[in-house]
Structure formats: C-alpha cells, structure tokens
N, C-alpha and C positions, 0 to 999 in steps of 0.2 A: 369522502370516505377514505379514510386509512389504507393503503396498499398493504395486500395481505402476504404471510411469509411465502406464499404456494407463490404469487406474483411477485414476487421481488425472488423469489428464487429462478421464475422462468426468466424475470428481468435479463439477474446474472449469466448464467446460462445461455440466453441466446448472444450474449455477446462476448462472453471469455471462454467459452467452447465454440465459438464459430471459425467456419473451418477456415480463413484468412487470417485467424490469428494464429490456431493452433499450429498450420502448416511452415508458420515462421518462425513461432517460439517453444513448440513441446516436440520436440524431432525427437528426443533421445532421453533416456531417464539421466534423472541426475546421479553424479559420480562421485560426489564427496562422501565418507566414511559415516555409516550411523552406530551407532554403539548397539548392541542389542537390546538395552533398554529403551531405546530411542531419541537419547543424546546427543546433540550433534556438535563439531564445533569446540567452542570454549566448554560445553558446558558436559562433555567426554567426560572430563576428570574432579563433575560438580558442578552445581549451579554457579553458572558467573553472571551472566545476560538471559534471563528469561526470552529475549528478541530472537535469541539465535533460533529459541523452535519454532519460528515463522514461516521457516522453509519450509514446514511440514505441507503448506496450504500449497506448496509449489507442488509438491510429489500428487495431491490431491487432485489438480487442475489437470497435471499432466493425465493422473488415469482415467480421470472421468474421459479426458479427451481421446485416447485411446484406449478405451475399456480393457484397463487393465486394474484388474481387482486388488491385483497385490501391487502395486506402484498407488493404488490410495488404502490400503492398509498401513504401507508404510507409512504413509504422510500421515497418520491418524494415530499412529503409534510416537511419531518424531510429536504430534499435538500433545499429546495424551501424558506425552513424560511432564510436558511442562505444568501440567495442570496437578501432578502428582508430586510437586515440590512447594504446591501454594500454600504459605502459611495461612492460618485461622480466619485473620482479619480480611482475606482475599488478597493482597501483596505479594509477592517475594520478596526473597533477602537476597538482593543482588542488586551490582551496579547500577546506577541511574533509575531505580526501580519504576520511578513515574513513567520517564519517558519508553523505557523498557518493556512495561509491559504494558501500556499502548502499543506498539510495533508489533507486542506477539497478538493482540487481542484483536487487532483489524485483521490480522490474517486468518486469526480462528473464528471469527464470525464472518467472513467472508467465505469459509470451507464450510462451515454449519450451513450457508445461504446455499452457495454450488451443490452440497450434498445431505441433501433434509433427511435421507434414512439413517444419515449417520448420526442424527439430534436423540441425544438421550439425557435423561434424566440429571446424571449424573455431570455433563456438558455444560447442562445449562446452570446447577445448582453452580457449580464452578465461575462457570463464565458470569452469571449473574452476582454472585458474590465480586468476584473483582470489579466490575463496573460502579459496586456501590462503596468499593474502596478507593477507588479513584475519582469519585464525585463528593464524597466525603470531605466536609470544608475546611482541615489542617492539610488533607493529602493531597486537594486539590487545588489551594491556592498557590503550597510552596509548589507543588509542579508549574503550574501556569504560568507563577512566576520567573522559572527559569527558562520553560520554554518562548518567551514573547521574544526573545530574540533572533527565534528561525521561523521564518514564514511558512516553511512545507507542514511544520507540525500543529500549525491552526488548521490547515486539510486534513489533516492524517485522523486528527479528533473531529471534522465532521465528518470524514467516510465511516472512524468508528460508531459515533455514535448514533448516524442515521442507519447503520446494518443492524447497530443493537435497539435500537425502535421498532423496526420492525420484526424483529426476534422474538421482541418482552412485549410488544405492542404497549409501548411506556409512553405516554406523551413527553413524560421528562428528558427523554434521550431526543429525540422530534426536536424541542427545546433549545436542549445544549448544541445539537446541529445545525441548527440555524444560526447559531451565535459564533459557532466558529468560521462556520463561513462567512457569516461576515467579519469578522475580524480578519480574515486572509484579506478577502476581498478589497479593505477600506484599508487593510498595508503596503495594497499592490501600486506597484507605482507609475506615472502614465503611459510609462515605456512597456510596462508589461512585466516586470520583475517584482518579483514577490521574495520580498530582501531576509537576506542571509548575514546574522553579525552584522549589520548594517550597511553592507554592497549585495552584490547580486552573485549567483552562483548557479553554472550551471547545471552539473549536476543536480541536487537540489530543485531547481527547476523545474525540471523533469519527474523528479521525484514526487513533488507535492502535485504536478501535475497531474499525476496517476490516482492519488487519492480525489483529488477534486471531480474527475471524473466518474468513480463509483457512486457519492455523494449524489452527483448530477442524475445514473442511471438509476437514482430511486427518490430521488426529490420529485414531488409533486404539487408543489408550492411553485405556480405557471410565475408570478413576480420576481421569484427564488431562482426558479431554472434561468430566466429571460437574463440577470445578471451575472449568475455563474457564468453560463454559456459565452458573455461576452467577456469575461475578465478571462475564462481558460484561452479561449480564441488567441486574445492580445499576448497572454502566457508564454503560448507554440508560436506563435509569428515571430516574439522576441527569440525566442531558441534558435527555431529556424535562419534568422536574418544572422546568426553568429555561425554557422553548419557552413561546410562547402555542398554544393548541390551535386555533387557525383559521387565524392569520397563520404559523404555523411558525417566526418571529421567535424567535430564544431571546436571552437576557438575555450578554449579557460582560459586565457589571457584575463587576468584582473580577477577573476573567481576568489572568491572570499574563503572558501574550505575545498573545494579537489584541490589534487597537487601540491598541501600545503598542511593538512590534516593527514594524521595517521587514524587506520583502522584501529577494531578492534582487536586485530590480527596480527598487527605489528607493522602492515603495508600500507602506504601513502594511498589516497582514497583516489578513486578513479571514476570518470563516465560510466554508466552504464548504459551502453549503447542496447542490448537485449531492453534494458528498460522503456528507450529511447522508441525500440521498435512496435513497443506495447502499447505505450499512449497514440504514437501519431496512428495506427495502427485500428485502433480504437475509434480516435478522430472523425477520420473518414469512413466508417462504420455506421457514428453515430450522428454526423455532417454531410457524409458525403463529398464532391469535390474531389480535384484533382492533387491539389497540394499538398494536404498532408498525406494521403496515399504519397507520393510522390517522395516524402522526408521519412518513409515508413522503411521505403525499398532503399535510401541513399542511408537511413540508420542502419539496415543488415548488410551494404557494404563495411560498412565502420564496424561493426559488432565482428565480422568475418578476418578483415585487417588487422583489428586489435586480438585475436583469437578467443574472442567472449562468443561466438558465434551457438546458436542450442543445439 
C-alpha cells in the first residue's frame, strides 16, 4: 500500500523538525529583504527565477520548528507570490524556466508535506497544474535534455516527484521517481561522484545529496531503498574523504562549478557548508553511527569560519 499524505507528512516532520537538526540550522529567522508582496531576491523588481521563492519553504521549516506563526506566514507568503505569477499553461516566463521551477516546486511540496493545514485548494490546483507542464512531452524532453549534464538534478526530480505522488497520489509521479533515481544512481561513479559537466563537484554533491535523501525518507520500494541507501553512503564518504576532519573545510580543488561559476547574484558560487550540516546531519539520524554525526559538527565548524553559520 501506498504511503499516505498524513504518513509522509509525519515521515518529514520527525526528521526535519527534529530537535538535532533544528538546534543546528534554524537558530535565527532569516534576514534577507522580502518585499511586501512576498518577492524575494531577483524577483523584488519582477519575475526573473521563479527558484528564488524556494526560500519560502526555509522560513516555513524554521517556524514550524519554533512555533512561530508569523515566520511560516511569511514563508507561505514568499510561496504564494510565486504561484501568483504562473502563467496558464502552468510555467513561468522566466529564466531557465524548466530547471527553475523544479527548484521552486520541491520546496513547495515539501512545505505542503511539513504543513498539511497549509494544503488548499487553491495550492494544489497550482501546483498540480505545473507538474503537468513539466511532464508534458515538448516541456519535458527539451528540459531533460539540458539537464543530463548535472547529476544533482536527476535527484532533485526524484525528491520532486516522489513528494508530488504522494500529494496527487498519482502513480505516474511514483513512476517518473523511480526513473530519476535511477538515472542518478547508474551515473554515479565508482568513487562515489555523481558527475557535474562531466567531473565531480563538490558543492553539487552535497547538494543532490540532500534531495536523494528526501526521495529515500519516502520510498517504499525495500529494492529501491536498499540501492539508494548504498549509492548516498558512497556519495558522503566521497565528500567526507576530500573535508579536513576538524576544520569541516573540504577541498574544491578540481571542482567543475564552485569557484568557477557565477551566481545568480553576480557572486562566484560557494559551499554551502549550513547545507553540508543538513545532510550529514540527516545521515546519522536516519543511519546512525558515529561518522557522519562526526562530519555534521566538523561541517558547523566550517559553516561558522566561513560566516554562513544560522
């Protein structure tokens, strides 16, 4: 039987409101500028990256974690613009729109999951409509086709589309999740890198490792789990084996986009070490073990160092 949304919600919930993550990574509300409309970002002065309102699902995590009403109003507000600029077809008109609004729609179903009284009608007619524009066979092959280059974003479309299965209870979403991951999986390489541009990267890394992770806490497919589990494993070992083990400092030496890529911001792209703290963080949560706890507290050095600290 199908995991239902009340279960995939407590899923979430006991493990991204648990109190060893939240005590690490939701200390402080966030500080960046929201507009009053709920703009953030590029998209202040207009749609530029429907992505940017991803952060809403941050302000979201934070309140639930600190029952604070008005720090997930806001997040639901920073959601809510973006759903209030979607054209007809379910799309935006903005950059990169494929990949773009993947990035904002795993974090809005992933807030829909965290906070099921926030599920309205209105939410899902939205959110459902976009998923059927991005599975749509011109929108969906030239996406695919551009994304096959970055390895995080065959994850990022299985965490989406296993959160949106259990949302729509759609077996087609069920489907397309399974197929991303394995496509992550069968690009991964023996070392453990899940290739970027065609080298490894570790930001990026990290990155996709975070979605492989959600994917995992709601796959129920024991063949399915038994494979992820061992490919994210080999994932964090590779990270880890490039990390100094006190400074949490990992090496980008050779990195195929940090240090080398500009943002969307104007800024050359960087670790994120808060991110860093989240998965291994996670890890050991859902593993247990000493080790990745161990890369969890040597990542909030480095996060602290680098002044990303929450």
């Amino acid at each position: 039987m199908a995991m239902t949304r009340g279960e995939a919600s407590a899923q979430l919930r006991s493990i991204y409101l648990a109190p060893r993550l939240g005590e690490r990574l939701y200390g402080r509300m966030p500080t960046f500028p929201v507009a009053a409309s709920g703009a953030v970002r590029l998209n202040r002065n207009g749609l530029t990256l429907v992505e940017e309102q991803n952060i809403g699902a941050d302000w979201v995590r934070r309140g639930l974690y600190h029952r604070r009403q008005d720090w997930c109003d806001q997040g639901w507000r920073i959601l809510d613009w973006a759903l209030d600029q979607q054209e007809a077809e379910g799309g935006w008109a903005c950059r990169d729109p494929f990949h773009s609004a993947m990035r904002y729609l795993q974090a809005l179903t992933l807030a829909l999951l965290l906070d099921p009284q926030r599920i309205t009608r209105q939410r899902m007619r939205c959110c459902g409509r976009a998923l059927n524009w991005m599975t749509s066979r011109p929108v969906e092959r030239r996406g695919l086709r551009h994304d096959a280059r970055y390895g995080h974003r065959q994850w990022m479309a299985a965490c989406l589309y296993q959160c949106a299965a259990v949302l729509f209870g759609r077996p087609r979403f069920h489907a397309r999740a399974a197929k991303h991951a394995l496509l992550a999986m069968s690009s991964q390489r023996p070392d453990g890198v899940y290739p970027e541009l065609g080298g490894y990267d570790v930001a990026y890394q990290i990155y996709g490792s975070s979605f492989a992770q959600r994917f995992l806490m709601l796959c129920e497919d024991a063949a399915m789990v038994d494979l992820a589990e061992g490919s994210l494993r080999r994932a964090l070992e590779w990270y880890v084996a490039r990390m100094d083990p006190r400074s949490g400092i990992v090496s980008t030496l050779g990195s195929s986009r940090v240090s080398m890529e500009m943002g969307h911001g104007g800024h050359g792209k960087r670790v994120s070490y808060p991110r860093a703290v989240e998965v291994f963080t996670i890890a050991a949560l859902m593993e247990g073990g000493e080790g990745f706890e161990a890369a969890a507290l040597a990542s909030m050095a480095a996060a602290k160092a680098k002044g990303q600290a929450a």
